[in-house]
C-alpha positions in Angstrom: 0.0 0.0 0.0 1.3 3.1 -0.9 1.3 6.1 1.5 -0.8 8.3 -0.5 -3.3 4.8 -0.2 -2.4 4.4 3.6 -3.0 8.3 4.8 -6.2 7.8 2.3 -7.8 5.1 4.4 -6.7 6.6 7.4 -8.8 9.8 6.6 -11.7 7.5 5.9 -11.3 6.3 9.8 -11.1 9.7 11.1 -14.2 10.7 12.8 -16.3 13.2 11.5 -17.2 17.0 13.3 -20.5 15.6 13.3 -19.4 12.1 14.8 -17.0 14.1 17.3 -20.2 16.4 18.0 -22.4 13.8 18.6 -20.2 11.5 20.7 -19.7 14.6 23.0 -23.7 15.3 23.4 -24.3 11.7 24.3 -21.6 11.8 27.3 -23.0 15.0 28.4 -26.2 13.5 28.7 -24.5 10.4 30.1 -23.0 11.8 32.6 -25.8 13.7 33.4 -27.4 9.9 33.9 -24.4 8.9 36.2 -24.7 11.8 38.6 -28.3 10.5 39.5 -27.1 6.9 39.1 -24.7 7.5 41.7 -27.6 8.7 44.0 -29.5 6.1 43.5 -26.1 3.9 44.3 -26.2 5.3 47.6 -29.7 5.2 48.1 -30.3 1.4 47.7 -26.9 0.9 49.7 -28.7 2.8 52.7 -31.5 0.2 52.4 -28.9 -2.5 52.2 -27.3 -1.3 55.5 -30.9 -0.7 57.0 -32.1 -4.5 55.8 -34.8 -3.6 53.7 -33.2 -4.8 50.8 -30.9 -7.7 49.6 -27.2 -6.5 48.0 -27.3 -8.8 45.1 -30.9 -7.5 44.0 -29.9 -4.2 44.4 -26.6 -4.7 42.7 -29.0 -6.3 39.5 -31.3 -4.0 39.6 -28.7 -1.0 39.1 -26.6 -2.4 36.7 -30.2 -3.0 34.8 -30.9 0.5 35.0 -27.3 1.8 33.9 -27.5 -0.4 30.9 -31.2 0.6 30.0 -29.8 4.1 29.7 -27.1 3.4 28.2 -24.4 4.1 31.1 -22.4 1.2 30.4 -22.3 1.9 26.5 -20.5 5.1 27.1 -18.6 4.5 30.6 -18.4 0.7 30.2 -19.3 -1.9 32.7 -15.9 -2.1 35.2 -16.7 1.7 35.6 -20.2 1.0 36.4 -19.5 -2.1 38.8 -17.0 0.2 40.2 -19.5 3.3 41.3 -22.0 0.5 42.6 -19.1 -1.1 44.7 -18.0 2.1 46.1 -21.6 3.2 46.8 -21.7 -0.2 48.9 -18.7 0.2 50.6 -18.8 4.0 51.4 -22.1 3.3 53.3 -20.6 0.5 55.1 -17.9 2.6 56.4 -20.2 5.4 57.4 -22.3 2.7 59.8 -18.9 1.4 61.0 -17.6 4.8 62.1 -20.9 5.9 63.3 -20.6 2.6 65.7 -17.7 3.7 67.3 -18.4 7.4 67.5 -21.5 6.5 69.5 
């Protein structure tokens, strides 16, 4: 392949302004998503801690939502298991030091 061939095809594979445009509306809506995903992260893991709810449901049910709008499409699913884990935890060392504060 010659290089006028090669930088050719390699032009073809750029993205487009309309493709870089677009990508960067749909992780500003994403990460719109993620904010309130995080909330609800902490949310169930409250109920977790309080026994109204069981940790492996809750951990289904979110990763449901995040790929039902499209979360793990855009930050991909160790990122998403991530938040969820650190949700978990962070609550869980919040009751801990609140048991020894009191």
């Amino acid at each position: 392949m010659s290089m006028l061939e090669h930088r050719r095809n390699e032009e073809d594979t750029r993205p487009t302004r309309t493709k870089i445009e677009l990508i960067a509306t749909k992780r500003a809506i994403a990460i719109g998503k993620l904010v309130e995903f995080e909330r609800q992260c902490m949310r169930l893991a409250h109920l977790i801690a309080e026994g109204g709810i069981d940790r492996a449901d809750a951990a289904d049910g979110l990763f449901d939502a995040a790929e039902a709008n499209g979360l793990i499409e855009v930050h991909g699913q160790d990122h998403i298991q991530l938040r969820v884990a650190s949700a978990f935890e962070l609550v869980g060392l919040e009751l801990a030091f609140k048991g020894r504060a009191t």
